[in-house]
CHARMM-style PDB file with segment names, atoms N, HN, CA, C and O in Angstrom:
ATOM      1  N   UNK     1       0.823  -1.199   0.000  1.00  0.00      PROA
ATOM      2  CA  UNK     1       0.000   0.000   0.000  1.00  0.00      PROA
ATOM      3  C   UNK     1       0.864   1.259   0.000  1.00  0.00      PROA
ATOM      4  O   UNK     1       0.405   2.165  -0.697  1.00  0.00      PROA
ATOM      5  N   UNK     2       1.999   1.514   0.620  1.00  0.00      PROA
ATOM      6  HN  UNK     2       2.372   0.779   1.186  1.00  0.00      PROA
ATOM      7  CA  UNK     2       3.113   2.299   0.994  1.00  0.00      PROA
ATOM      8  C   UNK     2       4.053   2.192   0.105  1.00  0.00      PROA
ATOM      9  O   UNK     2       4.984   2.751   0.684  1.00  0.00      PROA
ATOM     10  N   UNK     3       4.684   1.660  -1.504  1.00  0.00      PROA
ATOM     11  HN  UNK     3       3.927   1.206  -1.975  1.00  0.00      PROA
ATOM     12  CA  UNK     3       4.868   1.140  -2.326  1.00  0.00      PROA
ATOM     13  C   UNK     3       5.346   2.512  -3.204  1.00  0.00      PROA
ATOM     14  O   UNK     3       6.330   2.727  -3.912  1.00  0.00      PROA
ATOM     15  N   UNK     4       4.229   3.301  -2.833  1.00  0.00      PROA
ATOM     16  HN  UNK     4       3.430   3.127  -2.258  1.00  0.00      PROA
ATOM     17  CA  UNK     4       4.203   4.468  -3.940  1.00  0.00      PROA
ATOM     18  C   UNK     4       5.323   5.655  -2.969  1.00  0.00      PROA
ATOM     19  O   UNK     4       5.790   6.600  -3.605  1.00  0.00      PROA
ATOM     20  N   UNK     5       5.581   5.555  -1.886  1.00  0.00      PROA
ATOM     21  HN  UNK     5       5.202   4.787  -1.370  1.00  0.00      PROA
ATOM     22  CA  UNK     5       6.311   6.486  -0.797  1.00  0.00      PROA
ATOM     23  C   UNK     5       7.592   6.346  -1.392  1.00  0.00      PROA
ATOM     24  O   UNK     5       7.673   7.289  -2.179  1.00  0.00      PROA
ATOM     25  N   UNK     6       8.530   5.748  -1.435  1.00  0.00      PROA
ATOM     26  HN  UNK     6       8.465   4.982  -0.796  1.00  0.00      PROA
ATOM     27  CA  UNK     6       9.486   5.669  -1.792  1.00  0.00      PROA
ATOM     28  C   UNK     6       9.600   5.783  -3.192  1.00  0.00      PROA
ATOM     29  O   UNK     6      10.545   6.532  -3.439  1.00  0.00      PROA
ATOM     30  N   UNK     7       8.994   5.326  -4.330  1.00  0.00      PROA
ATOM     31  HN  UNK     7       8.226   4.717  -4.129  1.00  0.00      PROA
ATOM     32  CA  UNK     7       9.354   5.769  -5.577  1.00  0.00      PROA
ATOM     33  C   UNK     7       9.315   7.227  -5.637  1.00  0.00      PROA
ATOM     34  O   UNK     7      10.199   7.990  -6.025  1.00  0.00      PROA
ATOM     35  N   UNK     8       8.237   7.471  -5.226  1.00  0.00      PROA
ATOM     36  HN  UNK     8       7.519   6.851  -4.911  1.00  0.00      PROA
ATOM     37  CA  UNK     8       8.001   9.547  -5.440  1.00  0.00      PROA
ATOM     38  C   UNK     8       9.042   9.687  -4.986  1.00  0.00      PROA
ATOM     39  O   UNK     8       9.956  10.062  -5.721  1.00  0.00      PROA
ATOM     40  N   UNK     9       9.371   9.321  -2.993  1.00  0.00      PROA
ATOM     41  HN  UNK     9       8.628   9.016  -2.397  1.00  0.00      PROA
ATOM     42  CA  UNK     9      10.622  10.260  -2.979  1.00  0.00      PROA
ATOM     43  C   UNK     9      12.090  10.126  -3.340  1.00  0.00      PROA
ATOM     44  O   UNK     9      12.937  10.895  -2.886  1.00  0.00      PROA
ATOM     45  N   UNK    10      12.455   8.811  -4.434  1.00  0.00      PROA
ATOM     46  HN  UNK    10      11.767   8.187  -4.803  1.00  0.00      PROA
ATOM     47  CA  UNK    10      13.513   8.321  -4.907  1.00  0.00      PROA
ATOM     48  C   UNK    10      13.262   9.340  -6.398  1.00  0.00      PROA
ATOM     49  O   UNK    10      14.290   9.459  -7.064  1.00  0.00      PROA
ATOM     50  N   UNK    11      12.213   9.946  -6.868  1.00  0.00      PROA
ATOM     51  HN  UNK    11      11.378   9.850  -6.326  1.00  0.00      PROA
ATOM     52  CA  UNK    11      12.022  10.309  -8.005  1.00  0.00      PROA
ATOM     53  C   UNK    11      12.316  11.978  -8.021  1.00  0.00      PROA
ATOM     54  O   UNK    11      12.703  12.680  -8.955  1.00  0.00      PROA
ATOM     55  N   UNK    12      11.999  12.319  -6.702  1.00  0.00      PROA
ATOM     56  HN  UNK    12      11.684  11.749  -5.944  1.00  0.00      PROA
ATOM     57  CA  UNK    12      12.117  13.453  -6.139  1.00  0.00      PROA
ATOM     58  C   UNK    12      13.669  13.708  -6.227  1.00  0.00      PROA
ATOM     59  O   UNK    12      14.130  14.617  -6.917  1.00  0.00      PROA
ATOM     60  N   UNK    13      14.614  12.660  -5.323  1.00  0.00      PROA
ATOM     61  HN  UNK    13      14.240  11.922  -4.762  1.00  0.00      PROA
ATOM     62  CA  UNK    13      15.941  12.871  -5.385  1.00  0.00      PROA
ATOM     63  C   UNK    13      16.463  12.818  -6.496  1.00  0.00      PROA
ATOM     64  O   UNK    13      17.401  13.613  -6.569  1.00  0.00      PROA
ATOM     65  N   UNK    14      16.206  11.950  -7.882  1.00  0.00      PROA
ATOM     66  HN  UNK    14      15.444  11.305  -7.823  1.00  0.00      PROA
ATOM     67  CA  UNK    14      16.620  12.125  -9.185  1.00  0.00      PROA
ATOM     68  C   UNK    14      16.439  13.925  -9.390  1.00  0.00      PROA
ATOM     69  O   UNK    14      17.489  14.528  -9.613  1.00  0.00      PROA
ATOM     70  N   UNK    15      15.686  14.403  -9.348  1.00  0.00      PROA
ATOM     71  HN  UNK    15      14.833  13.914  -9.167  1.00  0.00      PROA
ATOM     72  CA  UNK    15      15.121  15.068  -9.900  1.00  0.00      PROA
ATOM     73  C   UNK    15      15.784  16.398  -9.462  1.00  0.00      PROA
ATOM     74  O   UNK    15      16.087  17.300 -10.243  1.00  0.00      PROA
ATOM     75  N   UNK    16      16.007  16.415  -7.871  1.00  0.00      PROA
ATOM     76  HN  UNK    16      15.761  15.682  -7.236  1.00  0.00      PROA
ATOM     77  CA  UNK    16      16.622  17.372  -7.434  1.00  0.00      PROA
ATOM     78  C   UNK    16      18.440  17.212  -7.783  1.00  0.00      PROA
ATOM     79  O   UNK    16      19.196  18.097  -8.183  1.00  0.00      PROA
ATOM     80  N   UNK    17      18.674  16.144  -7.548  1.00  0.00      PROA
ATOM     81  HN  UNK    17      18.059  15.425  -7.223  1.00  0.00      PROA
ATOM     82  CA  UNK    17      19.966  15.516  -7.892  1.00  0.00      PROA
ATOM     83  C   UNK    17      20.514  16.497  -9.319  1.00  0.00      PROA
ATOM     84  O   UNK    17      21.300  17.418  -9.544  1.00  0.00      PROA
ATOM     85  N   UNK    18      19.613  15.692 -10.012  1.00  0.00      PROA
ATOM     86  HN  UNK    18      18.975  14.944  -9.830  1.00  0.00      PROA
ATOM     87  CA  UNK    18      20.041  16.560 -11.664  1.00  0.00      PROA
ATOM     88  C   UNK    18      19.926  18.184 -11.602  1.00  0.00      PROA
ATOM     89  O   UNK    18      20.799  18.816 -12.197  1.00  0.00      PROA
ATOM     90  N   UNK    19      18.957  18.858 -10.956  1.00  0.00      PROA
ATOM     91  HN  UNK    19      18.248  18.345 -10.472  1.00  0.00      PROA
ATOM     92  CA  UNK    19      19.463  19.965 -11.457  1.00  0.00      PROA
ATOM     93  C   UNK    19      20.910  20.234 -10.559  1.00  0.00      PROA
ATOM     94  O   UNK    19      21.853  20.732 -11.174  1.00  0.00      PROA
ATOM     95  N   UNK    20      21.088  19.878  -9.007  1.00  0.00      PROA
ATOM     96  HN  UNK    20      20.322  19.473  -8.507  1.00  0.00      PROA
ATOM     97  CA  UNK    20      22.227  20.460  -8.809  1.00  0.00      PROA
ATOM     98  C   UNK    20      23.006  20.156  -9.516  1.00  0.00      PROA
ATOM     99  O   UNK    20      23.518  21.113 -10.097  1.00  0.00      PROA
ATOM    100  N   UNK    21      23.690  18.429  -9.988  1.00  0.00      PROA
ATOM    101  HN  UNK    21      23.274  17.651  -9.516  1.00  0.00      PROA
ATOM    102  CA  UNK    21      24.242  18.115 -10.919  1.00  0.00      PROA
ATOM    103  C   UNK    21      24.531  19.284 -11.884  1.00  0.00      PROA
ATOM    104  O   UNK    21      25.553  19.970 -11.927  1.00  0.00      PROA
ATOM    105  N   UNK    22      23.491  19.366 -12.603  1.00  0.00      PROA
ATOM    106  HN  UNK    22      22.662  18.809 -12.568  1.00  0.00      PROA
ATOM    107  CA  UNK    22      23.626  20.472 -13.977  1.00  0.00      PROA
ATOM    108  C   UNK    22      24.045  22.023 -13.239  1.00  0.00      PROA
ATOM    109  O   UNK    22      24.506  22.863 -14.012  1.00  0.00      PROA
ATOM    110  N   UNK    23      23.927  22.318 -12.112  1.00  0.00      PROA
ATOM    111  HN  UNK    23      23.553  21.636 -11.484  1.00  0.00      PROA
ATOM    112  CA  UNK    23      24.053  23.349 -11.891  1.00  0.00      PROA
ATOM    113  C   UNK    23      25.689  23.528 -11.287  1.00  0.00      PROA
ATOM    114  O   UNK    23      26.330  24.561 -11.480  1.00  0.00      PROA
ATOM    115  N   UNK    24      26.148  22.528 -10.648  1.00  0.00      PROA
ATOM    116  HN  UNK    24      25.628  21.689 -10.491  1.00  0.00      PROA
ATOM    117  CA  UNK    24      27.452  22.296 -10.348  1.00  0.00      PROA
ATOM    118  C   UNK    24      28.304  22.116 -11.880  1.00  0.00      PROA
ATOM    119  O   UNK    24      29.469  22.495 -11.768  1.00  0.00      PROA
ATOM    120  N   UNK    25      28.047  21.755 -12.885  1.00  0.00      PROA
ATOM    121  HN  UNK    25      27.100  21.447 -12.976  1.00  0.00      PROA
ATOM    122  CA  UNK    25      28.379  21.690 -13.907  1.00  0.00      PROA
ATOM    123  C   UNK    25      28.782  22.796 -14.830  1.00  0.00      PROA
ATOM    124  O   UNK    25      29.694  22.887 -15.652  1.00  0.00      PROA
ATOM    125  N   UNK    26      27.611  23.796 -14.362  1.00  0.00      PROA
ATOM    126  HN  UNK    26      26.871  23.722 -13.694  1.00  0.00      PROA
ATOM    127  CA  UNK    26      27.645  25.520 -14.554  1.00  0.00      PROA
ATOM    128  C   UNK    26      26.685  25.521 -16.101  1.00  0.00      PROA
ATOM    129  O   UNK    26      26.707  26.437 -16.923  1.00  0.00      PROA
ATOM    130  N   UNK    27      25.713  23.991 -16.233  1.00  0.00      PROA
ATOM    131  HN  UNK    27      25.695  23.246 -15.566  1.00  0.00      PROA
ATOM    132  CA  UNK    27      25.226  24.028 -17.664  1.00  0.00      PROA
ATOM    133  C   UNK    27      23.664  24.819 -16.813  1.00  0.00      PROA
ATOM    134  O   UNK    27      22.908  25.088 -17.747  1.00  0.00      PROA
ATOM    135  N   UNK    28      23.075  25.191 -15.635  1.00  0.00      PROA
ATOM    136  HN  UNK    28      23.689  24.974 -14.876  1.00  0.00      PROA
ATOM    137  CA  UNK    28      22.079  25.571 -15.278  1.00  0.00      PROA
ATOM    138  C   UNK    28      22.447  27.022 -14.581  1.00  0.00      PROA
ATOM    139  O   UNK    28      22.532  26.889 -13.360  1.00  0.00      PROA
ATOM    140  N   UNK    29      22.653  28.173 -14.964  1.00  0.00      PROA
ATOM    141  HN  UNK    29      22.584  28.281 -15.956  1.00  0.00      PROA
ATOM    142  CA  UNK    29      23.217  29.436 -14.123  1.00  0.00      PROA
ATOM    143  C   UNK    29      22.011  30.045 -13.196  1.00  0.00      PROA
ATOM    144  O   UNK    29      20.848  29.711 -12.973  1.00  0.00      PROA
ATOM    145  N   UNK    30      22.818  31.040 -12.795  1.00  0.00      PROA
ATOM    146  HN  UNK    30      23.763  31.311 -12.977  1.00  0.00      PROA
ATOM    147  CA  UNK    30      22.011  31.935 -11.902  1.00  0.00      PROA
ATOM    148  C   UNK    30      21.941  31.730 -10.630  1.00  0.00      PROA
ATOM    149  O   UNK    30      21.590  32.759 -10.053  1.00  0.00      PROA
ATOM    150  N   UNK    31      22.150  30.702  -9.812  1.00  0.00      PROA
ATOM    151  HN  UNK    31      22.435  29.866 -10.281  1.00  0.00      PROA
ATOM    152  CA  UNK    31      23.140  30.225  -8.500  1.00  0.00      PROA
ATOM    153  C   UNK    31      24.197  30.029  -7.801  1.00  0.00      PROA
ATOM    154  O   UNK    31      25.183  29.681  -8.452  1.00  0.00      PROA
ATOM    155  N   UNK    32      24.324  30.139  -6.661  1.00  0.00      PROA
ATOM    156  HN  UNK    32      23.523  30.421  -6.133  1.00  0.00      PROA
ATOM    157  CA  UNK    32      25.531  30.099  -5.847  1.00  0.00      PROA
ATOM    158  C   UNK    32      26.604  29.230  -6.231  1.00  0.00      PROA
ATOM    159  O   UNK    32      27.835  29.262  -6.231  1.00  0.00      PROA
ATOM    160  N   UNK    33      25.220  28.039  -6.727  1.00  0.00      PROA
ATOM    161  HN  UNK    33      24.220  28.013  -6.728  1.00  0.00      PROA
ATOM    162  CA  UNK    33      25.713  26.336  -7.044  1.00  0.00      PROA
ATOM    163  C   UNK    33      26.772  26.508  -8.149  1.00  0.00      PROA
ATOM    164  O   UNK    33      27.773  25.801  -8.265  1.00  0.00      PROA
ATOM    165  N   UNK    34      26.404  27.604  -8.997  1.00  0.00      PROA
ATOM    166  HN  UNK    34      25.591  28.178  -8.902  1.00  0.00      PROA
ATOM    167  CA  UNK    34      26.697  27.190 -10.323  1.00  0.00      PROA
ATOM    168  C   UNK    34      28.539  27.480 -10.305  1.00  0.00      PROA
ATOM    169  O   UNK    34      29.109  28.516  -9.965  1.00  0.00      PROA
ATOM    170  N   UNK    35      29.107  26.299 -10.749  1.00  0.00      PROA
ATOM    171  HN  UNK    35      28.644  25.457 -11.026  1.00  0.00      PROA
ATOM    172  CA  UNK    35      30.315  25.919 -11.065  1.00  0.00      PROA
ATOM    173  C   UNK    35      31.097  25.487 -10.003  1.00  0.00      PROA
ATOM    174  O   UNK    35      32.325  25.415  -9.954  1.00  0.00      PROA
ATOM    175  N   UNK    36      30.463  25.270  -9.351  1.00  0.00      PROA
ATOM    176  HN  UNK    36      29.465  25.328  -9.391  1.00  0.00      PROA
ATOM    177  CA  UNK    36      30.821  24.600  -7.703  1.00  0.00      PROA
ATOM    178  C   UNK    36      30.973  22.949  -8.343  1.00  0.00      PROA
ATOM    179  O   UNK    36      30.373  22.433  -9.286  1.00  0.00      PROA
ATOM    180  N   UNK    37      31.988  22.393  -7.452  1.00  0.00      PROA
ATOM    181  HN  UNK    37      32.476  22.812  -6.686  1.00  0.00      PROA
ATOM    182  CA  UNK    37      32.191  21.112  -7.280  1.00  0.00      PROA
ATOM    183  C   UNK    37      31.557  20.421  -6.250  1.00  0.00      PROA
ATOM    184  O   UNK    37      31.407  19.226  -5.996  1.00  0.00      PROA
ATOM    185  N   UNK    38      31.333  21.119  -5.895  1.00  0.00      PROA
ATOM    186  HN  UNK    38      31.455  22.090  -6.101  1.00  0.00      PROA
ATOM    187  CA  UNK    38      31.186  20.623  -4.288  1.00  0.00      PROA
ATOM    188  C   UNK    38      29.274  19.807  -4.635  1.00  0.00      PROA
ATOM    189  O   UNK    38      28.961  18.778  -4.036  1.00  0.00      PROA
ATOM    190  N   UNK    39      28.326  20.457  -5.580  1.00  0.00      PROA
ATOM    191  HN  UNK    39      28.580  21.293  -6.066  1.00  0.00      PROA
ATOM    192  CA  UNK    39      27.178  20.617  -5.984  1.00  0.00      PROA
ATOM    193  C   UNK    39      27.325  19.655  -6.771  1.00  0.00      PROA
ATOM    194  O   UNK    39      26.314  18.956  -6.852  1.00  0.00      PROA
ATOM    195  N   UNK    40      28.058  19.379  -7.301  1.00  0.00      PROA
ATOM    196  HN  UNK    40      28.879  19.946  -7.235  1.00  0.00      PROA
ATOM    197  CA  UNK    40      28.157  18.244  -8.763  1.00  0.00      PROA
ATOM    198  C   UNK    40      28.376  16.837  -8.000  1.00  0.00      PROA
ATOM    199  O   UNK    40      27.875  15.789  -8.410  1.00  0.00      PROA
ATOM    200  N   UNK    41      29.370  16.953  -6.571  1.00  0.00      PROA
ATOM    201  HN  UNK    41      29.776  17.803  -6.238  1.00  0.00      PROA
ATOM    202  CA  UNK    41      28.815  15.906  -6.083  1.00  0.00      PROA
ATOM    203  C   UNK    41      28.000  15.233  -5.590  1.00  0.00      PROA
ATOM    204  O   UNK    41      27.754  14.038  -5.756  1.00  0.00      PROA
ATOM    205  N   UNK    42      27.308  16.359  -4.632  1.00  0.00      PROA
ATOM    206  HN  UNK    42      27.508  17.329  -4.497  1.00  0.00      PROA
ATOM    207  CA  UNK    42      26.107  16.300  -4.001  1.00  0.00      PROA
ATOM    208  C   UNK    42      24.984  16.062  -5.136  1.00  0.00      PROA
ATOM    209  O   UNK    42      24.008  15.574  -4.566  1.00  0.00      PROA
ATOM    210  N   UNK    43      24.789  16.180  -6.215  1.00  0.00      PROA
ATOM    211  HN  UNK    43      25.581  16.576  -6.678  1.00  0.00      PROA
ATOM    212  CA  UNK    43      23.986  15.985  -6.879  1.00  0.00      PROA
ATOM    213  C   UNK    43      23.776  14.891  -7.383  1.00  0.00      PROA
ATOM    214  O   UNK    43      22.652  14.492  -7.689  1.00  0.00      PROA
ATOM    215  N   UNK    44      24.821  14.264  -7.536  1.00  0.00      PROA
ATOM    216  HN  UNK    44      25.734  14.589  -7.288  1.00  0.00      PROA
ATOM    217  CA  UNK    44      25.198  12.881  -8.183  1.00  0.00      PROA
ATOM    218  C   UNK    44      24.912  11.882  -7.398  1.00  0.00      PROA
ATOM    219  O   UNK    44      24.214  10.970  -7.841  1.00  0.00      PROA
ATOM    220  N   UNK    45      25.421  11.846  -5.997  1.00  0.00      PROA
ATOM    221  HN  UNK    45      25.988  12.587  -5.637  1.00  0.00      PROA
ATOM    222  CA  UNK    45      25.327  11.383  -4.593  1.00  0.00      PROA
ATOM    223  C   UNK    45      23.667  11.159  -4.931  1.00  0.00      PROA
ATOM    224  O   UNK    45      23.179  10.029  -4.915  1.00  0.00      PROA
ATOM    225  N   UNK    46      23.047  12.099  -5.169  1.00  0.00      PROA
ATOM    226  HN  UNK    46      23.444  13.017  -5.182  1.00  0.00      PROA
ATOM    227  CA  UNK    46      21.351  12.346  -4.553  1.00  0.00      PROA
ATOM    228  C   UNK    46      20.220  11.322  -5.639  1.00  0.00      PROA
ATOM    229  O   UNK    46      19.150  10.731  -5.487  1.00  0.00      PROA
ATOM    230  N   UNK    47      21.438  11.607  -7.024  1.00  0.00      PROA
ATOM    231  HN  UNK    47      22.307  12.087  -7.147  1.00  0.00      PROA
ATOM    232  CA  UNK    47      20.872  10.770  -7.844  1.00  0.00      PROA
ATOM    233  C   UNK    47      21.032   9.004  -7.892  1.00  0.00      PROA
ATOM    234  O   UNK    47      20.473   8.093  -8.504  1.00  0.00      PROA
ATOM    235  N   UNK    48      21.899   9.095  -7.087  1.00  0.00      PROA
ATOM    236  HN  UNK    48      22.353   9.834  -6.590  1.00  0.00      PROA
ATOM    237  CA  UNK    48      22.256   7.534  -6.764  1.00  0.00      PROA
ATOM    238  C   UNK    48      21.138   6.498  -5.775  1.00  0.00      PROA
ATOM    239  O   UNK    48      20.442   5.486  -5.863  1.00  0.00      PROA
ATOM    240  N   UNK    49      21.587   7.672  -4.725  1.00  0.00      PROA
ATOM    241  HN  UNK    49      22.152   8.494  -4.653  1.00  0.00      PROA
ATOM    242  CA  UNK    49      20.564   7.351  -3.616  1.00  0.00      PROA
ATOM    243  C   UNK    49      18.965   7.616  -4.088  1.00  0.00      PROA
ATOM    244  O   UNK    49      18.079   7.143  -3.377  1.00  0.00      PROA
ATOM    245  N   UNK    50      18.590   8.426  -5.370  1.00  0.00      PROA
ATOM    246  HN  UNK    50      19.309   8.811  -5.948  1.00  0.00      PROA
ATOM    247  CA  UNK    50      17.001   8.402  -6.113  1.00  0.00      PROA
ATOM    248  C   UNK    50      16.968   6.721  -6.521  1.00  0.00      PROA
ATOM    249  O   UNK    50      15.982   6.058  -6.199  1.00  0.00      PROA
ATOM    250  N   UNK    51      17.763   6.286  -7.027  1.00  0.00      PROA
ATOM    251  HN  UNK    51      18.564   6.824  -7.289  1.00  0.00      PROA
ATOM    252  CA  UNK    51      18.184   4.981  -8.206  1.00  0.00      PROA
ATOM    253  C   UNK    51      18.169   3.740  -7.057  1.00  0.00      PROA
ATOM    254  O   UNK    51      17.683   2.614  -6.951  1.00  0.00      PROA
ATOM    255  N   UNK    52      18.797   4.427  -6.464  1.00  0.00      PROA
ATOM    256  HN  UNK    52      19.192   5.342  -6.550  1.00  0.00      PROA
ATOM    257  CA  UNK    52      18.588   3.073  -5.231  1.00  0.00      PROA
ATOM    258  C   UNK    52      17.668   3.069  -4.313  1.00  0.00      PROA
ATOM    259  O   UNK    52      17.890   2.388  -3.312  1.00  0.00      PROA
ATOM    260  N   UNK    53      16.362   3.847  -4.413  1.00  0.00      PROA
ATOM    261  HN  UNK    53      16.182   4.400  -5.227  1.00  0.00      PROA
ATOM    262  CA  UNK    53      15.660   3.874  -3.216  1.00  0.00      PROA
ATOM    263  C   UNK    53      14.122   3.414  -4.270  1.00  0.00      PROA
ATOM    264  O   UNK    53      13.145   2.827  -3.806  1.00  0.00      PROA
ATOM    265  N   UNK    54      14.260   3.835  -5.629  1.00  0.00      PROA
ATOM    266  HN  UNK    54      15.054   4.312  -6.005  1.00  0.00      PROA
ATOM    267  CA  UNK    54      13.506   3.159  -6.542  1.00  0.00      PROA
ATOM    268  C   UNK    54      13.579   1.732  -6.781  1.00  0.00      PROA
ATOM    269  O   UNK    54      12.576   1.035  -6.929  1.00  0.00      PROA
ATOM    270  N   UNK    55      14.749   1.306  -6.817  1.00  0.00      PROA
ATOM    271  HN  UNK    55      15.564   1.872  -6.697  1.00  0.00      PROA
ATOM    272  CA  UNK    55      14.865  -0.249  -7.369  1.00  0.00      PROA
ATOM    273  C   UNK    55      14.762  -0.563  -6.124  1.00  0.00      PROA
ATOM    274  O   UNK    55      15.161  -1.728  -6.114  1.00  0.00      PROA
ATOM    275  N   UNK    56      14.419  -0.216  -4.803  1.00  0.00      PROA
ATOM    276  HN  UNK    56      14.096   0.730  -4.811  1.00  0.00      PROA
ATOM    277  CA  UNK    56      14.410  -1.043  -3.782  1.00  0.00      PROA
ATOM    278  C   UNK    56      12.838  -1.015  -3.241  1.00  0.00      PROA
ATOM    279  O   UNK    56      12.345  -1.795  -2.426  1.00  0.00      PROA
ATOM    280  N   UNK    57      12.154   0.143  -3.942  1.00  0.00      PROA
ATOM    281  HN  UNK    57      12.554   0.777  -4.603  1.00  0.00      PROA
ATOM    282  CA  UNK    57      11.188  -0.243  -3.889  1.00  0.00      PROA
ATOM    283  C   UNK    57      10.353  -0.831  -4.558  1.00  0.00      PROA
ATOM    284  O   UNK    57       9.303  -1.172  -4.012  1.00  0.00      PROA
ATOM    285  N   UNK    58      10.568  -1.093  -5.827  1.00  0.00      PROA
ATOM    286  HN  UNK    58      11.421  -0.815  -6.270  1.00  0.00      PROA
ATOM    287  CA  UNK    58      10.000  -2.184  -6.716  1.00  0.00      PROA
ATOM    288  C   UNK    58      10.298  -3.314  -6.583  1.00  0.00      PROA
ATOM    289  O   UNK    58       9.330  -4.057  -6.745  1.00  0.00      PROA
ATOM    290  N   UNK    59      11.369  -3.897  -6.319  1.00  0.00      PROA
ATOM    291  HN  UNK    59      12.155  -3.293  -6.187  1.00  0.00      PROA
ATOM    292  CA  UNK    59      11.524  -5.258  -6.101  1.00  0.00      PROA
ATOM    293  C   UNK    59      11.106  -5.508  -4.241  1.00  0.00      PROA
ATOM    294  O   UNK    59      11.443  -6.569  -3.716  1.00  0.00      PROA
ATOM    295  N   UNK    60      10.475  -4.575  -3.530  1.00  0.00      PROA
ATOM    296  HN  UNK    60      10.202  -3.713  -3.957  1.00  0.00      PROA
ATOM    297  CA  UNK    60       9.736  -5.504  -2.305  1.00  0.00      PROA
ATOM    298  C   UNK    60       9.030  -5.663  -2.454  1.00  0.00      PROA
ATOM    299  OT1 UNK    60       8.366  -6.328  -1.659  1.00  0.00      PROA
TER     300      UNK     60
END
């Protein structure tokens, strides 16, 4: 029943993930973020943990 909790918020972290990603990258401007390293990891990090909190909720 609870099934759908974790995909949204694994979809959520993709989602936020990529723009810092793109924004640490400096391909999204107009932020603090933008051309920061520090953001490109954290973003990547966020998209991992989206990827893994999805496939862990489909296969229970």
């Amino acid at each position: 029943m609870r099934k759908w909790l974790p995909i949204v918020l694994g979809a959520l972290l993709i989602l936020v993930g990529g723009v810092w990603t793109g924004q640490g990258l400096g391909y999204i401007t107009g932020s603090f973020m933008t051309g920061e390293r520090l953001w490109t990891s954290i973003g990547l990090v966020c998209v991992a943990a989206g990827l893994v909190l999805i496939v862990w909720a489909v296969r229970r």
